[in-house]
PDB file of N, H, CA, C and O in Angstrom:
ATOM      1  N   UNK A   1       0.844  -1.160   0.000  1.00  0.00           N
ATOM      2  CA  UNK A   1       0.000   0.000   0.000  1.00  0.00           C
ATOM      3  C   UNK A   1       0.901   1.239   0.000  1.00  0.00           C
ATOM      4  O   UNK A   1       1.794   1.340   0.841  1.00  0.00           O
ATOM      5  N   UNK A   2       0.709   2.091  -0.831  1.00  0.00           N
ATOM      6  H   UNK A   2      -0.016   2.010  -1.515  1.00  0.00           H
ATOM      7  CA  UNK A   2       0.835   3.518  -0.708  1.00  0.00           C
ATOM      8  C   UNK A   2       0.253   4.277  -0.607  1.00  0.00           C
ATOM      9  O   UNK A   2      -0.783   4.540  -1.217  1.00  0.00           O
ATOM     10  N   UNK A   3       0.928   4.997   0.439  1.00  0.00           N
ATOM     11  H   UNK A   3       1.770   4.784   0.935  1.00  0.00           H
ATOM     12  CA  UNK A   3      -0.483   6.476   0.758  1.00  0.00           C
ATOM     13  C   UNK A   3       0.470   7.889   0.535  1.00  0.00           C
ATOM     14  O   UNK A   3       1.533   8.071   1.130  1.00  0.00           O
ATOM     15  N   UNK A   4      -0.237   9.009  -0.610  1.00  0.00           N
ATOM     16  H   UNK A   4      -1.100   8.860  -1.092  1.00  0.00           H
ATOM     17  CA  UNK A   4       0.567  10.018  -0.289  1.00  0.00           C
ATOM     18  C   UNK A   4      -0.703  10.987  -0.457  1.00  0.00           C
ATOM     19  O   UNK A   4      -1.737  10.944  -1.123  1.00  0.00           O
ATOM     20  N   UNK A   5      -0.101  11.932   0.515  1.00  0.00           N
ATOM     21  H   UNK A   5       0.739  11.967   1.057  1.00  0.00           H
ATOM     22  CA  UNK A   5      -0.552  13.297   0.902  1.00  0.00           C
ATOM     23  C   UNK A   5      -0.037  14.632   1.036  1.00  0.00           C
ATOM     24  O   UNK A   5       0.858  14.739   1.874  1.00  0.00           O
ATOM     25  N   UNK A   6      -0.469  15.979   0.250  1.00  0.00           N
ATOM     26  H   UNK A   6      -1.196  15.892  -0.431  1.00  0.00           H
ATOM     27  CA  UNK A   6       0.138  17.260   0.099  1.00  0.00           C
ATOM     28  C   UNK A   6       0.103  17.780   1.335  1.00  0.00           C
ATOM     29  O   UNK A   6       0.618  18.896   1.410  1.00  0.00           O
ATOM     30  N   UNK A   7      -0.386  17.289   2.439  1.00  0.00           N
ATOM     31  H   UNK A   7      -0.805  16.383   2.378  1.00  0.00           H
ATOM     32  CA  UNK A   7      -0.618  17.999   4.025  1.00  0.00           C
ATOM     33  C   UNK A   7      -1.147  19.309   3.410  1.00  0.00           C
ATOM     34  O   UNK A   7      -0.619  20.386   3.685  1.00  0.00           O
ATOM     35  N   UNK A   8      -2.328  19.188   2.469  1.00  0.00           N
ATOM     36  H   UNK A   8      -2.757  18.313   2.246  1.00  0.00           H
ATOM     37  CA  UNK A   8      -3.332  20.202   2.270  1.00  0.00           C
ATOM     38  C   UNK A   8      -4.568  19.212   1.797  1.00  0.00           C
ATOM     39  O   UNK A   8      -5.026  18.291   2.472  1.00  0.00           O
ATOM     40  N   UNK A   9      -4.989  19.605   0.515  1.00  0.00           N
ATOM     41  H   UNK A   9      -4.616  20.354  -0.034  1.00  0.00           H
ATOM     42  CA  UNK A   9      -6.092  18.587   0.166  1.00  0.00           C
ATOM     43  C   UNK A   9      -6.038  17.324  -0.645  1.00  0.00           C
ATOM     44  O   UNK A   9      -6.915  16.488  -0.866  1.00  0.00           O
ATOM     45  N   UNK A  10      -5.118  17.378  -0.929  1.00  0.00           N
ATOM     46  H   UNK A  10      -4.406  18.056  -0.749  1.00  0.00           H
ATOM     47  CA  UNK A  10      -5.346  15.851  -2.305  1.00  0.00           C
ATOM     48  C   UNK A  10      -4.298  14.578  -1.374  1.00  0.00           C
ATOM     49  O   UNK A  10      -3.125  14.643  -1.005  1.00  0.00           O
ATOM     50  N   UNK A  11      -5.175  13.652  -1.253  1.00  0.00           N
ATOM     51  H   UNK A  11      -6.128  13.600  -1.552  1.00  0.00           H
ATOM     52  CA  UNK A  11      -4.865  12.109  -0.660  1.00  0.00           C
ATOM     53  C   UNK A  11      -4.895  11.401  -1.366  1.00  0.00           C
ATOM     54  O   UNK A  11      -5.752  11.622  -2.222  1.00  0.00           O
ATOM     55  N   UNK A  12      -3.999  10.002  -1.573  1.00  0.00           N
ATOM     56  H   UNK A  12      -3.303   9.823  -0.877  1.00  0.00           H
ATOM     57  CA  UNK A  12      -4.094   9.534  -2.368  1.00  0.00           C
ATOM     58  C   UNK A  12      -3.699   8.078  -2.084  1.00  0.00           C
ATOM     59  O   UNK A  12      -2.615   7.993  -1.508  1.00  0.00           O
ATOM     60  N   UNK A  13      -4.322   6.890  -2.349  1.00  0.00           N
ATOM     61  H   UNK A  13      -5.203   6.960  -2.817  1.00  0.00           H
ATOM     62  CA  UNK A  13      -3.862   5.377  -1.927  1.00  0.00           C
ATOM     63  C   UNK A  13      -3.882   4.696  -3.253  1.00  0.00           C
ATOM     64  O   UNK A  13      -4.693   4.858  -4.165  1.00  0.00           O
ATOM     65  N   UNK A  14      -2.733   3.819  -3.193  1.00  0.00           N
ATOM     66  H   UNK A  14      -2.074   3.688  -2.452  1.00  0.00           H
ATOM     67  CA  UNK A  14      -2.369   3.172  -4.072  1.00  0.00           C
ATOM     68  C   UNK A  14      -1.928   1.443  -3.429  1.00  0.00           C
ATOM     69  O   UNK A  14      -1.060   1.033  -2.658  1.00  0.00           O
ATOM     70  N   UNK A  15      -3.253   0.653  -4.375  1.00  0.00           N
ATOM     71  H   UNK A  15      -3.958   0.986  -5.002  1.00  0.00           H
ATOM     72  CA  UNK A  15      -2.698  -0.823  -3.451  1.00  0.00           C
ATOM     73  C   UNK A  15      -2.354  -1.745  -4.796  1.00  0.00           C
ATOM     74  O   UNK A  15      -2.382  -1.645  -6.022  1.00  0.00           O
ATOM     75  N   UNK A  16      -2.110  -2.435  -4.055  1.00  0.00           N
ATOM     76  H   UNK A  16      -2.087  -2.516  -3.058  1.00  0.00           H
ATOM     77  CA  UNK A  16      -1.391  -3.736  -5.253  1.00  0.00           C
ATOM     78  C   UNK A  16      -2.691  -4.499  -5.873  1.00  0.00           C
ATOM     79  O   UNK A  16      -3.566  -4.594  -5.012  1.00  0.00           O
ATOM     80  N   UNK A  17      -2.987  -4.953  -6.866  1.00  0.00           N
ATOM     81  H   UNK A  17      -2.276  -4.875  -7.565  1.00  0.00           H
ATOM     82  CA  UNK A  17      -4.144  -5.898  -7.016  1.00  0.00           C
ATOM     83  C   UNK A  17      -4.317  -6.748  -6.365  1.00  0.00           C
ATOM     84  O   UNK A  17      -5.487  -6.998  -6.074  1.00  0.00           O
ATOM     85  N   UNK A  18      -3.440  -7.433  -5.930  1.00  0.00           N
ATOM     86  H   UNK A  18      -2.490  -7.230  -6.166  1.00  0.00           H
ATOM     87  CA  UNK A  18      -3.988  -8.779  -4.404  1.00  0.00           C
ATOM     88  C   UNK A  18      -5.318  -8.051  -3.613  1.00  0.00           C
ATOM     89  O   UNK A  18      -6.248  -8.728  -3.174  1.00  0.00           O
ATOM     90  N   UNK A  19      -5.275  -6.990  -3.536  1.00  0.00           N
ATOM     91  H   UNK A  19      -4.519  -6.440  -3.893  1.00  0.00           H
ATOM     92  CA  UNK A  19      -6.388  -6.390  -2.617  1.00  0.00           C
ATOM     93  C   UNK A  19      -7.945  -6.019  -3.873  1.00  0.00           C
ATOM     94  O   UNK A  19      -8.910  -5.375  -3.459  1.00  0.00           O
ATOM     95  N   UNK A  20      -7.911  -6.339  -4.745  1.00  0.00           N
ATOM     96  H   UNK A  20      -7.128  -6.862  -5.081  1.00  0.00           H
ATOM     97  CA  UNK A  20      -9.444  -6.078  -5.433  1.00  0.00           C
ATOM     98  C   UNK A  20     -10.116  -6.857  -4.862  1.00  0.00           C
ATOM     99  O   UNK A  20      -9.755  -8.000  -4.582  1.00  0.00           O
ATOM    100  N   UNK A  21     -11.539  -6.208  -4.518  1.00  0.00           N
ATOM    101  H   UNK A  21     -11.833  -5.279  -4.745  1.00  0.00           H
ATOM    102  CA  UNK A  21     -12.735  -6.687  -4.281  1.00  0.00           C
ATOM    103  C   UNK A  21     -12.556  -7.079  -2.606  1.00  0.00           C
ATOM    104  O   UNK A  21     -13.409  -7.732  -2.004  1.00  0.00           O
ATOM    105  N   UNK A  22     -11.629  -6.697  -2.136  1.00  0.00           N
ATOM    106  H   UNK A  22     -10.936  -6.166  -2.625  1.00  0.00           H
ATOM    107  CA  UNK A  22     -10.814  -6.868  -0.617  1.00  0.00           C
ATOM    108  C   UNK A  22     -11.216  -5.476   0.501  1.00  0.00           C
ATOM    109  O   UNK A  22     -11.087  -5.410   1.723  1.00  0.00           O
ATOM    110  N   UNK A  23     -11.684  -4.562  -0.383  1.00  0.00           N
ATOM    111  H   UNK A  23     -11.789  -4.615  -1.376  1.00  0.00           H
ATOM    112  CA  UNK A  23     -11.551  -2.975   0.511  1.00  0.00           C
ATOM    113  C   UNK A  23     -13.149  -2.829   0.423  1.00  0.00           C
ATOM    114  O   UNK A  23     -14.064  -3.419  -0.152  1.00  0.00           O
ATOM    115  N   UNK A  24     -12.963  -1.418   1.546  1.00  0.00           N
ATOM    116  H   UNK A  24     -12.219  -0.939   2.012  1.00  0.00           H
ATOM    117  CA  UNK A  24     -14.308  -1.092   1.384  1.00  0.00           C
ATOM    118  C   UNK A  24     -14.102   0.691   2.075  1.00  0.00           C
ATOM    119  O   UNK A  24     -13.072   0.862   2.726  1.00  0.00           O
ATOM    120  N   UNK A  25     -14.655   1.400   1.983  1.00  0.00           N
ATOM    121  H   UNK A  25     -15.492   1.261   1.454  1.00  0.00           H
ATOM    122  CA  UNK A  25     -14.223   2.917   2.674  1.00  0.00           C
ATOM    123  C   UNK A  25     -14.311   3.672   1.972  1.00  0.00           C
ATOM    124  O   UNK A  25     -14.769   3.336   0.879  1.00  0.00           O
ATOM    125  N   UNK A  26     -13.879   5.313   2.212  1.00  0.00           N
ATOM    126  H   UNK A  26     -13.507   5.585   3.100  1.00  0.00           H
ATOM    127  CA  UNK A  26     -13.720   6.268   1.406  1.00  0.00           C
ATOM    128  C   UNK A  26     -13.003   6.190   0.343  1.00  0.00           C
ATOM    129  O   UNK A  26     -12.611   7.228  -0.191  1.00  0.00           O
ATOM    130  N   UNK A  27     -12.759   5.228  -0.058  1.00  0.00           N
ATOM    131  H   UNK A  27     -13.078   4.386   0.376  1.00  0.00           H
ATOM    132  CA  UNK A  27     -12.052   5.228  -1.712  1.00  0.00           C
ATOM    133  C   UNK A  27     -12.418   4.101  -2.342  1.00  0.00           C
ATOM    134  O   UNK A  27     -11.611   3.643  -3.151  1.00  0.00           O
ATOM    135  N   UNK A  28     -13.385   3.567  -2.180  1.00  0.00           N
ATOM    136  H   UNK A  28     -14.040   3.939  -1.523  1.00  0.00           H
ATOM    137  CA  UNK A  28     -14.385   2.903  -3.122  1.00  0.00           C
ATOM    138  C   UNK A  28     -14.073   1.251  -2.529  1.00  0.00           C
ATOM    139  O   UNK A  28     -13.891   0.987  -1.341  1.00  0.00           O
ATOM    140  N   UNK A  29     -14.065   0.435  -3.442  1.00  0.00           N
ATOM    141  H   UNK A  29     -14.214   0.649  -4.407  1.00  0.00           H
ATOM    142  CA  UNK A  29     -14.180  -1.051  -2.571  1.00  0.00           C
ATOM    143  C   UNK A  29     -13.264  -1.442  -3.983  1.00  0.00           C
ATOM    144  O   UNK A  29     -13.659  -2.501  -4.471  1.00  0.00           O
ATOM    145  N   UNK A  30     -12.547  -1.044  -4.457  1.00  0.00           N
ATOM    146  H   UNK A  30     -12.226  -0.184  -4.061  1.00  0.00           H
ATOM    147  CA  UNK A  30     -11.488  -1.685  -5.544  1.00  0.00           C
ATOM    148  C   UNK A  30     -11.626  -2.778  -6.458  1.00  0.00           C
ATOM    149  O   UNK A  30     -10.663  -3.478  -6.773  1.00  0.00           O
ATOM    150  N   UNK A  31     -12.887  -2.967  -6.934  1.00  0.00           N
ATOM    151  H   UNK A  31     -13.669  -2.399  -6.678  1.00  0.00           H
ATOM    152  CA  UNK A  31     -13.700  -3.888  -7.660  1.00  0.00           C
ATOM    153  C   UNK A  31     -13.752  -3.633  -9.354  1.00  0.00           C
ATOM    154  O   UNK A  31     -14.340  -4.316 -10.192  1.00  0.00           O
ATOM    155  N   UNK A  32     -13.005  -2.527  -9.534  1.00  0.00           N
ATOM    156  H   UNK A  32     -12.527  -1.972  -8.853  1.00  0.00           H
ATOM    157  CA  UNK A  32     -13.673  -1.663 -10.955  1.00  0.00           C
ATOM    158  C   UNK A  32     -14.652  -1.121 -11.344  1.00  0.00           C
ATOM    159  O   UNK A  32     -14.607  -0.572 -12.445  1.00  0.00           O
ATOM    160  N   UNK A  33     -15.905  -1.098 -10.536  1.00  0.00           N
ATOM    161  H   UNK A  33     -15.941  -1.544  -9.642  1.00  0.00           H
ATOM    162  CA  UNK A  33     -17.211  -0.752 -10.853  1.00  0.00           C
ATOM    163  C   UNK A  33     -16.907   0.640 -10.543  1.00  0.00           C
ATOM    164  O   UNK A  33     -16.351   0.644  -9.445  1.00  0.00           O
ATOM    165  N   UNK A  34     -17.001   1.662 -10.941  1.00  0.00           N
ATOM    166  H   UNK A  34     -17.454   1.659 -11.833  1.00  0.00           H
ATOM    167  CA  UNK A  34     -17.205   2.990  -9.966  1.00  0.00           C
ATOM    168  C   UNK A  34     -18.590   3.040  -9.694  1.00  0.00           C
ATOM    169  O   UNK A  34     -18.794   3.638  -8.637  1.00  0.00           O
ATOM    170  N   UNK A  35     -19.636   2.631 -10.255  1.00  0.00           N
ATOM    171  H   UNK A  35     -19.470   2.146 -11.113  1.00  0.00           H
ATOM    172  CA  UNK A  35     -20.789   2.225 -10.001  1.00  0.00           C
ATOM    173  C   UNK A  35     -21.144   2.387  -8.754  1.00  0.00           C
ATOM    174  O   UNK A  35     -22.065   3.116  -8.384  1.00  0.00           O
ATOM    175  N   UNK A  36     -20.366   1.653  -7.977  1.00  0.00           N
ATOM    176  H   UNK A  36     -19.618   1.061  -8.277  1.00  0.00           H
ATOM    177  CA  UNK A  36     -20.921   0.891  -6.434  1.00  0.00           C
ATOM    178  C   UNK A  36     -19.927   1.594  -5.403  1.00  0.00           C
ATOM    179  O   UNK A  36     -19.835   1.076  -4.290  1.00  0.00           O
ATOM    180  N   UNK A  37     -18.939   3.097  -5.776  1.00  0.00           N
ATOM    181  H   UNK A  37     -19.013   3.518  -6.680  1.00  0.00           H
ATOM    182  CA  UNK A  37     -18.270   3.184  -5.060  1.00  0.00           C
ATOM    183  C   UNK A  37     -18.675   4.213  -3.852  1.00  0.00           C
ATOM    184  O   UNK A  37     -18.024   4.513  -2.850  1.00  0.00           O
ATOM    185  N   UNK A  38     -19.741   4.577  -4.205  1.00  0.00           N
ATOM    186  H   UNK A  38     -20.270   4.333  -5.019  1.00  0.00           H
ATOM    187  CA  UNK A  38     -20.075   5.362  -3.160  1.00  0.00           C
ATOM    188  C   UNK A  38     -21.276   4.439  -1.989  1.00  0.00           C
ATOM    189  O   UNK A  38     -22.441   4.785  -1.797  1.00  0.00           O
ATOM    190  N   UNK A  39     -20.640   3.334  -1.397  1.00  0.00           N
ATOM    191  H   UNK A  39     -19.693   3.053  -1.554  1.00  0.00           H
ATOM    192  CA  UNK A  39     -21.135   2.525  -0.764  1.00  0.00           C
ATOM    193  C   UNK A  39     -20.913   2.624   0.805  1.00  0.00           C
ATOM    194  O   UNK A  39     -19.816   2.618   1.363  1.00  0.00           O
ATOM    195  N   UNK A  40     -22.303   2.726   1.482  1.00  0.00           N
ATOM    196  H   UNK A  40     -23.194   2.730   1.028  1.00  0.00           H
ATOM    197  CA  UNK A  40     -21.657   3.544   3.045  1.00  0.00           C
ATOM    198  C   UNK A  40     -21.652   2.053   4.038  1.00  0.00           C
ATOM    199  O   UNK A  40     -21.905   0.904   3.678  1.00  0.00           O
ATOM    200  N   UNK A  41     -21.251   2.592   5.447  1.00  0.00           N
ATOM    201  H   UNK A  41     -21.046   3.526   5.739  1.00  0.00           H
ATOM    202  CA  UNK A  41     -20.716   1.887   6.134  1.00  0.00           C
ATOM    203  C   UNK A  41     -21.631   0.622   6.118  1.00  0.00           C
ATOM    204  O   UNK A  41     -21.207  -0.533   6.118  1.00  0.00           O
ATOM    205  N   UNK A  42     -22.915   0.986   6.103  1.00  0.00           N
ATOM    206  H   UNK A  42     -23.259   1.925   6.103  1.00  0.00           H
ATOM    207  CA  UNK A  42     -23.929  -0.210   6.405  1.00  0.00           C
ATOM    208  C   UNK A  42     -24.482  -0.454   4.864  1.00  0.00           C
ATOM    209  O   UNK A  42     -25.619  -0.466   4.393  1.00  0.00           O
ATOM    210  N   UNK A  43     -23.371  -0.614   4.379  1.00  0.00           N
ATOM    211  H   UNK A  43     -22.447  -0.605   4.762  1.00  0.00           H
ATOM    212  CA  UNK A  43     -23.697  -1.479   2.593  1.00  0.00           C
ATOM    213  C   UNK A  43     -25.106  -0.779   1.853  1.00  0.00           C
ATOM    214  O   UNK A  43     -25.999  -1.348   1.224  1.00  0.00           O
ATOM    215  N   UNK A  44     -24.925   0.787   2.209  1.00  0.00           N
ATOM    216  H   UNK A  44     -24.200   1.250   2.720  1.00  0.00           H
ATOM    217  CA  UNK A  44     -26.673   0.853   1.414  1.00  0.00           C
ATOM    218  C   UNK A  44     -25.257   1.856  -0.015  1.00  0.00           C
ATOM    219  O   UNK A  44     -24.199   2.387   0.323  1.00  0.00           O
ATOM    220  N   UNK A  45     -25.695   1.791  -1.149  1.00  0.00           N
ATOM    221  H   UNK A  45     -26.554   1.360  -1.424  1.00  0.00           H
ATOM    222  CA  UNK A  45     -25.119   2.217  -1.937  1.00  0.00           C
ATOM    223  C   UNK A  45     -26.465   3.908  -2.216  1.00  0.00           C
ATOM    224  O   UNK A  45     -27.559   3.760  -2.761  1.00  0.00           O
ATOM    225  N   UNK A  46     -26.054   5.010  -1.794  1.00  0.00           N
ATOM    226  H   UNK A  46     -25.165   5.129  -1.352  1.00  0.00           H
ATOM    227  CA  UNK A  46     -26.141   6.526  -2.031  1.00  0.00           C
ATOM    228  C   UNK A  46     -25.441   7.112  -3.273  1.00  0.00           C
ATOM    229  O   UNK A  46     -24.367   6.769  -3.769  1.00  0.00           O
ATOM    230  N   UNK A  47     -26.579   8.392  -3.788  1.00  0.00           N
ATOM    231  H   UNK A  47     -27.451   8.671  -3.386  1.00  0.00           H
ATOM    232  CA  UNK A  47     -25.801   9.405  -4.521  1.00  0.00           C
ATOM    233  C   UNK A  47     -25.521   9.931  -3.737  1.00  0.00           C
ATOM    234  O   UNK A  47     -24.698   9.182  -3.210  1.00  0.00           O
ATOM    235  N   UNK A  48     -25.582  10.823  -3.129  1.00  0.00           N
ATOM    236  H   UNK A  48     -26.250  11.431  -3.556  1.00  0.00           H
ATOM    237  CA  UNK A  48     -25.052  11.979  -2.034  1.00  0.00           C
ATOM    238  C   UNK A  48     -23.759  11.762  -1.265  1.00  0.00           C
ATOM    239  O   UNK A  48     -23.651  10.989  -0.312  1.00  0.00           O
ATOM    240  N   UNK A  49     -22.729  12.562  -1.796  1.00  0.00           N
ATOM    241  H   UNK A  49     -22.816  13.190  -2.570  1.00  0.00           H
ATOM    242  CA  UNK A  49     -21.505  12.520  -1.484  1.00  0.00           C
ATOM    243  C   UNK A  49     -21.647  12.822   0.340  1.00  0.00           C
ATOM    244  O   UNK A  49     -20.837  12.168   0.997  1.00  0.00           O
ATOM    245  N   UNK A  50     -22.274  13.430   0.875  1.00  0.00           N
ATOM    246  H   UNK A  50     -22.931  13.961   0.341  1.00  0.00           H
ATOM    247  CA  UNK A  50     -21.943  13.761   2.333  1.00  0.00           C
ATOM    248  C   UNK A  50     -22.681  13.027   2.693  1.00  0.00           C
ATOM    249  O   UNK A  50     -22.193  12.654   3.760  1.00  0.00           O
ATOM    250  N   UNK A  51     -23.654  12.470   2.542  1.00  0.00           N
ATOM    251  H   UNK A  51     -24.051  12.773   1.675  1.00  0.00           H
ATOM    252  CA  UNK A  51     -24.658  10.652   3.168  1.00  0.00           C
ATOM    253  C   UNK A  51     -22.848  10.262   3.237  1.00  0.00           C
ATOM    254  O   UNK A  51     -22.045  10.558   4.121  1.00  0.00           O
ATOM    255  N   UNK A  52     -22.545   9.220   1.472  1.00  0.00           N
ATOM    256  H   UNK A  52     -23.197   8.979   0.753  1.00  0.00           H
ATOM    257  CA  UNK A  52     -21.613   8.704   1.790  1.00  0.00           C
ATOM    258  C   UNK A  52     -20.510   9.086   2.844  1.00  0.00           C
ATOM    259  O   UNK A  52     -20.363   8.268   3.752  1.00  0.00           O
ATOM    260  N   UNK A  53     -19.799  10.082   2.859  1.00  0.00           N
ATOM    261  H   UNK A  53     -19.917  10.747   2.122  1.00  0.00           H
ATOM    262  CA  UNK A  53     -19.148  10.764   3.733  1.00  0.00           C
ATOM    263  C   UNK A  53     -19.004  10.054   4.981  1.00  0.00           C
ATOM    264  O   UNK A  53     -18.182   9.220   5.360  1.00  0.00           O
ATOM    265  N   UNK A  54     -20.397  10.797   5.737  1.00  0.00           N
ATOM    266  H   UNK A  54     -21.065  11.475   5.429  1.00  0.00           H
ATOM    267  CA  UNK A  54     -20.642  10.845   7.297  1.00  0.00           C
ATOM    268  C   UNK A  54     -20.912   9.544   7.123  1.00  0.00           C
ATOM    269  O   UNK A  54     -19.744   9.158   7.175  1.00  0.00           O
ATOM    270  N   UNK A  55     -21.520   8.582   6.960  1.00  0.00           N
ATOM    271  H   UNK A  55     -22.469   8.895   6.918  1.00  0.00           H
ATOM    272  CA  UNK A  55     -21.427   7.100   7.236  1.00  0.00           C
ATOM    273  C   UNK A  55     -20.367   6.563   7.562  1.00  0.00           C
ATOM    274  O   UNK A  55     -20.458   5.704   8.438  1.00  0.00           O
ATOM    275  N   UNK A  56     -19.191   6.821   7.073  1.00  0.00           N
ATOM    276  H   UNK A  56     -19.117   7.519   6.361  1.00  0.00           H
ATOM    277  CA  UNK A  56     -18.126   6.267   7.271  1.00  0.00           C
ATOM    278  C   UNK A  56     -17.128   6.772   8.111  1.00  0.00           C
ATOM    279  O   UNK A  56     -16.052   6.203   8.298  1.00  0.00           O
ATOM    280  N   UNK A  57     -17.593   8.239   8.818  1.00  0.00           N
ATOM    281  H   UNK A  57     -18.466   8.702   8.667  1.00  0.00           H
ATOM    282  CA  UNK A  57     -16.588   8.857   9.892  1.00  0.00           C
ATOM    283  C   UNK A  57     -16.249   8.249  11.120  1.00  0.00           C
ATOM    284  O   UNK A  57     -17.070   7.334  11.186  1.00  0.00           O
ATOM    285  N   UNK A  58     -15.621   8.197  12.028  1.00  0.00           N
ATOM    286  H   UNK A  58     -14.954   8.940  11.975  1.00  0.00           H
ATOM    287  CA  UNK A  58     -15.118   7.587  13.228  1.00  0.00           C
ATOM    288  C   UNK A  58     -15.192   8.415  14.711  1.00  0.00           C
ATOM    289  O   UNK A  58     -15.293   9.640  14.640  1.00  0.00           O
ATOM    290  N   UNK A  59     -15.160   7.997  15.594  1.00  0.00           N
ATOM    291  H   UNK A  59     -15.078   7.002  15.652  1.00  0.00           H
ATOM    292  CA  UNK A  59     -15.593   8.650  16.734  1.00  0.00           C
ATOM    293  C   UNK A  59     -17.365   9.188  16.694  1.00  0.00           C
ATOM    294  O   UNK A  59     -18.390   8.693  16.225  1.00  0.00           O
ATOM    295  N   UNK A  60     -16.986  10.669  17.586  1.00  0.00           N
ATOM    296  H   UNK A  60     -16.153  11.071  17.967  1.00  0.00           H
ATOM    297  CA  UNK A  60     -18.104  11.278  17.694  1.00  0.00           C
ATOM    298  C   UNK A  60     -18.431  12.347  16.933  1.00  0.00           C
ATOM    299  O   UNK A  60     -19.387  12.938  17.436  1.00  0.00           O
ATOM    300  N   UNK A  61     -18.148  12.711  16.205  1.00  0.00           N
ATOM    301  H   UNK A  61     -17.371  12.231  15.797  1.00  0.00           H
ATOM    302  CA  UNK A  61     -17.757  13.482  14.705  1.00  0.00           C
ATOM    303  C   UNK A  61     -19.743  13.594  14.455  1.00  0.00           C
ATOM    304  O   UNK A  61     -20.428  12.591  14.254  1.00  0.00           O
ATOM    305  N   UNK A  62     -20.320  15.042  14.538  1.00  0.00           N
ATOM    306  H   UNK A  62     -19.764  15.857  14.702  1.00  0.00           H
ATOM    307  CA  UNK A  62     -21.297  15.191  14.194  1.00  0.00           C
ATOM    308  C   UNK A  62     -21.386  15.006  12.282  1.00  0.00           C
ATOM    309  O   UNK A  62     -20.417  15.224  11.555  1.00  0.00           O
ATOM    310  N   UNK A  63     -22.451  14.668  11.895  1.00  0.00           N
ATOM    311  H   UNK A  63     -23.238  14.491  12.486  1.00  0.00           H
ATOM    312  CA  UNK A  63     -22.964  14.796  10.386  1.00  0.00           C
ATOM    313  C   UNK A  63     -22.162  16.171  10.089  1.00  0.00           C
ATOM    314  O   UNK A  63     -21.806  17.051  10.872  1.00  0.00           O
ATOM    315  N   UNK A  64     -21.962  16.024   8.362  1.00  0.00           N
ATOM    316  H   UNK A  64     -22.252  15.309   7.725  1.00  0.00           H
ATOM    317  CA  UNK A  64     -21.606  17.242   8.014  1.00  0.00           C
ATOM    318  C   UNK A  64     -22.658  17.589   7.252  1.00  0.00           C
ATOM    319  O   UNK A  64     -22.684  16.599   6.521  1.00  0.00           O
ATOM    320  N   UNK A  65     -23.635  18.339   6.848  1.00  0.00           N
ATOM    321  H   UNK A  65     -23.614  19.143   7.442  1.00  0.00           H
ATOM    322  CA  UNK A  65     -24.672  18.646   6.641  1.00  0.00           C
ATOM    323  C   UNK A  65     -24.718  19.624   5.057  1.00  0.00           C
ATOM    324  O   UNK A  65     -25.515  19.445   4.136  1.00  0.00           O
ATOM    325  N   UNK A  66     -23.782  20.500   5.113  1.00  0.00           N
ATOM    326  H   UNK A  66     -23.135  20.645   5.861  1.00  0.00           H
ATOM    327  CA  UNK A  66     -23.189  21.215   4.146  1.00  0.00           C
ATOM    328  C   UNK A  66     -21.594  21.149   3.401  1.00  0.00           C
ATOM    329  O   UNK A  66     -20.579  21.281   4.084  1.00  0.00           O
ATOM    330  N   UNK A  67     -21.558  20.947   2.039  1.00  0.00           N
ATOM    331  H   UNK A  67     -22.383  20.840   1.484  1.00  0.00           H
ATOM    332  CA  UNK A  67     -20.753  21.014   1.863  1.00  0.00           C
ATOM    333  C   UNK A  67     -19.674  22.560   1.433  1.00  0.00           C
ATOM    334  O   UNK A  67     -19.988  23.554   0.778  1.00  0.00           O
ATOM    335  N   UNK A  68     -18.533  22.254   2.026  1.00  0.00           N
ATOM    336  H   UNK A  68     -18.279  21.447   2.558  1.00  0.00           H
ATOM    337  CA  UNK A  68     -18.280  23.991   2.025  1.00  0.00           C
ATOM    338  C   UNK A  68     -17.251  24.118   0.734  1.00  0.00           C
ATOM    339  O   UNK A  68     -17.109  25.183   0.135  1.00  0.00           O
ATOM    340  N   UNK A  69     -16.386  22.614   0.295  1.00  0.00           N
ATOM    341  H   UNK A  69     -16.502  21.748   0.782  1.00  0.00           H
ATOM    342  CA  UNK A  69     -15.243  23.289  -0.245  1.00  0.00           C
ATOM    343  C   UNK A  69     -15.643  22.111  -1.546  1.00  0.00           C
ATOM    344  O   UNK A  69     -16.465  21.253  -1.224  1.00  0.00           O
ATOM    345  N   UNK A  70     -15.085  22.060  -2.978  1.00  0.00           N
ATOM    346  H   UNK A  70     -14.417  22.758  -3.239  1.00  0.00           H
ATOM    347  CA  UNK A  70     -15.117  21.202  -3.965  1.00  0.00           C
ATOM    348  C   UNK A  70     -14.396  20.429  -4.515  1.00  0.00           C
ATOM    349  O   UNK A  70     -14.472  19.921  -5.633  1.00  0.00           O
ATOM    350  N   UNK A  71     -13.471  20.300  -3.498  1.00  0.00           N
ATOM    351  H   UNK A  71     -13.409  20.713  -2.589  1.00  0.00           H
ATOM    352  CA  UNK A  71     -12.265  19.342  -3.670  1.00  0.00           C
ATOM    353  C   UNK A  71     -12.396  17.814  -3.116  1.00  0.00           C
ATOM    354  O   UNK A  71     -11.454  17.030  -3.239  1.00  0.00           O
TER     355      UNK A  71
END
């Protein structure tokens, strides 16, 4: 796995193919479909980028409700 980051906005993971159809999270489930990549924590597949989002945040992290930036 590789992970790189500008310590501003653009993240980026890079895995080996041994892992297709192996993931699941904010960067899709590595299957090829982009179809199905906006799939939230409890397997319901959403359009809405901030549904997807907040499903998948950790801790106590309120909903984000609005989106502010387009990156």
């Amino acid at each position: 796995m590789t992970v790189i980051w500008d310590k501003d906005t653009r993240f980026s993971v890079s895995l080996d193919a041994t892992w297709k159809g192996k993931i699941c999270g904010l960067c899709g489930n590595f299957n090829d479909n982009i179809t199905d990549d906006l799939t939230t924590k409890g397997n319901s597949l959403v359009i809405k980028t901030l549904e997807f989002g907040n499903s998948w945040k950790s801790g106590h992290c309120e909903d984000i409700a609005n989106q502010t930036s387009s990156c």
